[in-house]
N, C-alpha and C positions, 0 to 999 in steps of 0.2 A: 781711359786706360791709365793707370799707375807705370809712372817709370822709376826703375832699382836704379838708383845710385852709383857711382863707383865705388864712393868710399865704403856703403853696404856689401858690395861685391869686394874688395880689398878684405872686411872685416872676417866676412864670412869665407873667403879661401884660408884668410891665418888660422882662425879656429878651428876649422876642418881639419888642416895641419896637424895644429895642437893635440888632437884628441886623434888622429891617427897615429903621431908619435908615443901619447900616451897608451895608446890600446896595446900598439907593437913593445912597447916596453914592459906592460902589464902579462904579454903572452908569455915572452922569454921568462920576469920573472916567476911566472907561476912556472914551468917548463923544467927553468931549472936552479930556482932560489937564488940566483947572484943577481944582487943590482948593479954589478958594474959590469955583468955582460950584457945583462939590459937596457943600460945607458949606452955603451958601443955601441949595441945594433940598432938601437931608437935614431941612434946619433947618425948614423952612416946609411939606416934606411930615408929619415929624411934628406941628406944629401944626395943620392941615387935615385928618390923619386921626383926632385925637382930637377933632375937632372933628366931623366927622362921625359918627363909630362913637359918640359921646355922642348924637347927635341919630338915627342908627338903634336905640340902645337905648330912650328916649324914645316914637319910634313902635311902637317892637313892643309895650313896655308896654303901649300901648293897645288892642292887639288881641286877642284872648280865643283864638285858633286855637290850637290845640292846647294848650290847659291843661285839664286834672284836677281838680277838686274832691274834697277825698277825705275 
């Protein structure tokens, strides 16, 4: 069995990132031709979804469903 990396896993959440701030930036501009409402909301969605996806990893920690003891 191959084991992934951290710094593979590090890489590959930044980029994921990257290109979800991109796409969201990309919607607004086509939507509604301003880039600098597109950069606001690119800007502020990224900050509200690491904000969130911190506070769902959080709650799931606390939840025991589907872990192994081994």
């Amino acid at each position: 069995t191959m084991k992934v990396t951290k710094k593979r896993s590090f890489l590959k959440a930044w980029t994921y990132r990257i290109f979800g701030t991109l796409t969201s930036w990309a919607v607004v501009f086509v939507i509604t031709g301003k880039g600098s409402l597109a950069t606001l909301v690119a800007f502020w969605e990224t900050v509200v979804k690491i904000a969130v996806y911190y506070w769902h990893e959080r709650v799931w920690d606390k939840i025991s469903w589907g872990r192994i003891n081994k």
